[in-house]
N, CA and C atoms as a LAMMPS dump frame, in Angstrom:
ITEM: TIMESTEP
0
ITEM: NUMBER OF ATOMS
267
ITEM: BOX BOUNDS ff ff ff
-5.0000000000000000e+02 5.0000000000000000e+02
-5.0000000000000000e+02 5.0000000000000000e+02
-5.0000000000000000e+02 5.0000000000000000e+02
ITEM: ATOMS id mol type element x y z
1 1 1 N 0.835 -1.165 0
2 1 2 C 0 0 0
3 1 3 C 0.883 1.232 0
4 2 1 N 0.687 2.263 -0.55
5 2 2 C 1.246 3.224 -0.947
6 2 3 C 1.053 4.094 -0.009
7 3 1 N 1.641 5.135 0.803
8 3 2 C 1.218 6.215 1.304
9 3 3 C 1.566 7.549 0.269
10 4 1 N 0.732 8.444 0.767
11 4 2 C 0.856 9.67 0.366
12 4 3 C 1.563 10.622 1.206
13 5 1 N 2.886 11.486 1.093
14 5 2 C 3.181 12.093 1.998
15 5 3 C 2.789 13.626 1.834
16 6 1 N 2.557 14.04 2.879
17 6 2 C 1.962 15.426 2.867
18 6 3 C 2.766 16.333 3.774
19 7 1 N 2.801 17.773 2.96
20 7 2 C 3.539 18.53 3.389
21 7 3 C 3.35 19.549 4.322
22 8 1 N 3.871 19.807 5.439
23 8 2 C 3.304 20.15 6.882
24 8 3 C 3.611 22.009 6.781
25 9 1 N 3.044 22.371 6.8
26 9 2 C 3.463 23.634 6.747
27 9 3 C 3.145 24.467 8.199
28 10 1 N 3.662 25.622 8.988
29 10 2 C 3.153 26.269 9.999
30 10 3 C 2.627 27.092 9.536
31 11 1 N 1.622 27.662 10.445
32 11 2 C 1.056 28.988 10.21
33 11 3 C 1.496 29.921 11.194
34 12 1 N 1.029 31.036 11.178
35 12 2 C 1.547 32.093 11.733
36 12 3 C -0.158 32.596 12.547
37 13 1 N -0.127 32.649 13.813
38 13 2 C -1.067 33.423 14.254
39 13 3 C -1.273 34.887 14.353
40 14 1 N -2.206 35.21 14.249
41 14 2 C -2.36 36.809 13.794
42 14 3 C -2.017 37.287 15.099
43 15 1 N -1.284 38.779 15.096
44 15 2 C -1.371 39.121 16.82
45 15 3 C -2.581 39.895 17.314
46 16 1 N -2.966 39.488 18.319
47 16 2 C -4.187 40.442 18.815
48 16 3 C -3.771 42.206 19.533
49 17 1 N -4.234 42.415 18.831
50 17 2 C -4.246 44.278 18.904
51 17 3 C -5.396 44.793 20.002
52 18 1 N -5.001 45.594 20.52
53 18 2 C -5.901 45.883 21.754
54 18 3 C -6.495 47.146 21.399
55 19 1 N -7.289 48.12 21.513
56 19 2 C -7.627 49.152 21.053
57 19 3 C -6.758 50.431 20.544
58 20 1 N -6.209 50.823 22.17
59 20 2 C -5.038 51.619 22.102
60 20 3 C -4.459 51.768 21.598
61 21 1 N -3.778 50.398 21.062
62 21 2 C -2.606 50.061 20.201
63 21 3 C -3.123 50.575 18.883
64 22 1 N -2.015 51.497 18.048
65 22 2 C -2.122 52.024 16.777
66 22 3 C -1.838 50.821 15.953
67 23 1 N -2.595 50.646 14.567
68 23 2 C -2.487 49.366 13.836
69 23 3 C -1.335 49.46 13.493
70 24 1 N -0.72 48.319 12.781
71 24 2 C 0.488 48.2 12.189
72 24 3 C 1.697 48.084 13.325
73 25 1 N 1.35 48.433 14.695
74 25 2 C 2.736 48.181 15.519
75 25 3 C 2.395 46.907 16.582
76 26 1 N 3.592 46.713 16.633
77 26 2 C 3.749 45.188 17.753
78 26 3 C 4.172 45.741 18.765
79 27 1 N 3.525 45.474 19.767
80 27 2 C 4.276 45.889 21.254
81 27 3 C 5.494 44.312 21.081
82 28 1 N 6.539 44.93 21.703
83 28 2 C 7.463 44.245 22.121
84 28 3 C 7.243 43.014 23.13
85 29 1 N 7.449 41.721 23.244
86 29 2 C 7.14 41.036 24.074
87 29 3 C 7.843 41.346 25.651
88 30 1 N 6.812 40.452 26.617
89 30 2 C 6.979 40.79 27.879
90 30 3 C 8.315 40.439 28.168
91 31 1 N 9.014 41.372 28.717
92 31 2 C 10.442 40.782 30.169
93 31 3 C 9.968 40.009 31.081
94 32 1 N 10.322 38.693 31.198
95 32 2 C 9.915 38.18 32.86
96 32 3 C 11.539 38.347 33.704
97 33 1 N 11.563 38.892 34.684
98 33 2 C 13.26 38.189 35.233
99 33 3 C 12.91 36.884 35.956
100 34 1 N 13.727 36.786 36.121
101 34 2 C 14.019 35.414 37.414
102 34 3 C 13.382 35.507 38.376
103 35 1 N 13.115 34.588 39.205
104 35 2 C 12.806 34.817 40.452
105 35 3 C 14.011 34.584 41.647
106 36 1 N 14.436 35.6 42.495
107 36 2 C 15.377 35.191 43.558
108 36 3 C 15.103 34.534 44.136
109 37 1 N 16.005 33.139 44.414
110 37 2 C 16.107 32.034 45.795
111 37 3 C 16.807 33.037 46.7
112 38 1 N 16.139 32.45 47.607
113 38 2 C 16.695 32.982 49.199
114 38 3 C 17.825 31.822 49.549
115 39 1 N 18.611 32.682 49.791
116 39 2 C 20.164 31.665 50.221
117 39 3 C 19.853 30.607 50.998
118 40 1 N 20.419 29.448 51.477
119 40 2 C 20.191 28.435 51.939
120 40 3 C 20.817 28.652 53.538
121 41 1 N 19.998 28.456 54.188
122 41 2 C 20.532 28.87 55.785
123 41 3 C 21.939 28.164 55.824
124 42 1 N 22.772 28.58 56.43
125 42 2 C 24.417 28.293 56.97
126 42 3 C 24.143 26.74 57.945
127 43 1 N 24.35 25.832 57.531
128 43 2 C 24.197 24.615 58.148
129 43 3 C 25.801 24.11 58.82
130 44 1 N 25.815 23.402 60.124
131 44 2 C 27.493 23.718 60.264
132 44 3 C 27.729 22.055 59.784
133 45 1 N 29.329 21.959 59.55
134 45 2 C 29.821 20.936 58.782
135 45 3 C 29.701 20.118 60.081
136 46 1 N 29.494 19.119 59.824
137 46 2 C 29.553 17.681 60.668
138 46 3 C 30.621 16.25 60.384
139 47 1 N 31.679 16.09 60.551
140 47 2 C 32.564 14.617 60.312
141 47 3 C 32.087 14.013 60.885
142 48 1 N 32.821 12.927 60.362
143 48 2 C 32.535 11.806 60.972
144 48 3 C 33.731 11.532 61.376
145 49 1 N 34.135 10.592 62.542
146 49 2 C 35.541 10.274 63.031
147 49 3 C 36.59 10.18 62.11
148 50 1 N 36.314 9.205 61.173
149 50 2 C 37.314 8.557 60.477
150 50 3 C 37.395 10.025 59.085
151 51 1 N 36.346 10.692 58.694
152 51 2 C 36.592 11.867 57.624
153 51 3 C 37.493 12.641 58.334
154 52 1 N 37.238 12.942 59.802
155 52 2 C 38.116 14.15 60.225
156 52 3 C 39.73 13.56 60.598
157 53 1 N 39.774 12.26 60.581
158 53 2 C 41.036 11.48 60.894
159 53 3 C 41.915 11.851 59.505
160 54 1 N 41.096 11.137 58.386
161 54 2 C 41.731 11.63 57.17
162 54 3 C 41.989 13.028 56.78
163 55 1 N 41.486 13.876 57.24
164 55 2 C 41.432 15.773 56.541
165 55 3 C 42.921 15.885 57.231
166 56 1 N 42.401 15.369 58.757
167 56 2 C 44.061 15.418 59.782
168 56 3 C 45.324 15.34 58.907
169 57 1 N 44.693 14.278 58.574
170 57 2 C 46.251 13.269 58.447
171 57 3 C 47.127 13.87 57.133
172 58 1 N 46.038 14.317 56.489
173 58 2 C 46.078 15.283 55.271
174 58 3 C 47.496 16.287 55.5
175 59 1 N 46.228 17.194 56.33
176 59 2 C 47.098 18.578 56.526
177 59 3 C 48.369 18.307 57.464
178 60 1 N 48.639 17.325 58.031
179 60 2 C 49.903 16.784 58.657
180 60 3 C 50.907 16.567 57.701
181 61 1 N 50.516 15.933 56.592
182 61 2 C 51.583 15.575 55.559
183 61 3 C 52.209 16.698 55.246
184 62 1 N 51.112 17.664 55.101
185 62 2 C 51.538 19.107 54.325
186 62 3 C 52.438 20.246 55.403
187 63 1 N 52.346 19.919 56.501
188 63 2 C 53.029 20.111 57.481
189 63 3 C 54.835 19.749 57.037
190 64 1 N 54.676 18.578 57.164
191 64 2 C 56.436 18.102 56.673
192 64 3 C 56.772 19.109 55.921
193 65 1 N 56.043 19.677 54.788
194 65 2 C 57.007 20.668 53.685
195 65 3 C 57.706 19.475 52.848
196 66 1 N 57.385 18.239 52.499
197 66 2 C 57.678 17.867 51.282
198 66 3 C 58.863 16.782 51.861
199 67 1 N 58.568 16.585 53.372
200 67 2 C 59.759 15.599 53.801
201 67 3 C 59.065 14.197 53.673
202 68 1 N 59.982 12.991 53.637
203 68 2 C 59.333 11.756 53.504
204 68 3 C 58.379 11.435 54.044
205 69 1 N 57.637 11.216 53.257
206 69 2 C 55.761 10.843 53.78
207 69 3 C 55.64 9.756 54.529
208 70 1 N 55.049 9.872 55.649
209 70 2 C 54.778 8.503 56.279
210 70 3 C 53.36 8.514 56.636
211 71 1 N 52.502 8.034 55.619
212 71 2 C 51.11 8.039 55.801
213 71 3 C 50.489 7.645 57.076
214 72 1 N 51.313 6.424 57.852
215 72 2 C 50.488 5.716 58.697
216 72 3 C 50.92 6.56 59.9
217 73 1 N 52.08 7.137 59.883
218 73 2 C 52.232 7.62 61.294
219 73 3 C 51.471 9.473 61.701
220 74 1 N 51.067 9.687 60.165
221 74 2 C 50.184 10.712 59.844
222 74 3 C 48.507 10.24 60.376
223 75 1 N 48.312 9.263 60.058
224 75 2 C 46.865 8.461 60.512
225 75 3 C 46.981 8.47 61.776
226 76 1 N 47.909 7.973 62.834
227 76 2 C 48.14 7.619 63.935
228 76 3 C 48.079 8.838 64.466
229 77 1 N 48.921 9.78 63.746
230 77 2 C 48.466 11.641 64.946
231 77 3 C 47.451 11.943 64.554
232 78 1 N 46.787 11.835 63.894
233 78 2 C 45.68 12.446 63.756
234 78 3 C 44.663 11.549 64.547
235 79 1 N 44.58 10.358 64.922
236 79 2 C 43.68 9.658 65.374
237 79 3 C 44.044 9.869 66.797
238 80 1 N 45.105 9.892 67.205
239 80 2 C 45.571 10.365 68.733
240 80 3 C 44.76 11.657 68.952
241 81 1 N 44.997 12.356 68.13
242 81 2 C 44.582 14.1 68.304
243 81 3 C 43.011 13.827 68.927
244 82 1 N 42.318 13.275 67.636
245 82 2 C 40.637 12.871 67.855
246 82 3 C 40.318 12.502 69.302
247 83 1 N 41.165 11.338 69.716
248 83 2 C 40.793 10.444 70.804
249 83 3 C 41.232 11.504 72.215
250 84 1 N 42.326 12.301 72.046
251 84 2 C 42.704 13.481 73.01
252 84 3 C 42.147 14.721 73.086
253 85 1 N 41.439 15.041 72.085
254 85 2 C 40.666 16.015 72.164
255 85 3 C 41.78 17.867 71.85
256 86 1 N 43.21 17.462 71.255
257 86 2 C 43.93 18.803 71.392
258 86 3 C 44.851 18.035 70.295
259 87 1 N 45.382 19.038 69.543
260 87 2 C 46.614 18.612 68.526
261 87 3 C 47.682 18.913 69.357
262 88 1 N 48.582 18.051 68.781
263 88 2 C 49.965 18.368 69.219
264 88 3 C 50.503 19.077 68.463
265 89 1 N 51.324 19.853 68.808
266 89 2 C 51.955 21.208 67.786
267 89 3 C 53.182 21.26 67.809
């Protein structure tokens, strides 16, 4: 069976003119802006033992200044620190 294909064309809707309006002109379409979100209240950060063990152990490394890394004994002050409640300095 054969189809017929047919060709789709758009139309154009006429614009509606309001009285006021002098013929022949288009008002410009509407501006919407955005709407502002209200900032998200300041929530405070929360770790967990073992996240704040690692951030530790982190900024300990960076402490050395680039001297031989010893990850585990970086884990170990920082997990001391946690369990003592004060860094050692």
């Amino acid at each position: 069976m054969a189809t017929s294909k047919t060709r789709s064309t758009t139309r154009r809707r006429a614009s509606v003119q309001t009285a006021s309006e002098p013929k022949g002109e288009r008002r410009p379409p509407a501006v919407t802006t955005p709407k502002k979100r209200k900032p998200a209240p300041n929530k405070p950060v929360t770790m967990t033992p073992t996240e704040y063990i690692r951030v530790r152990a982190y900024y300990l490394s960076l402490e050395r200044n680039g001297c031989v890394a010893d990850p585990i004994a970086d884990w170990l002050r920082a997990e001391g620190e946690l369990t003592t409640g004060r860094s050692e300095a």
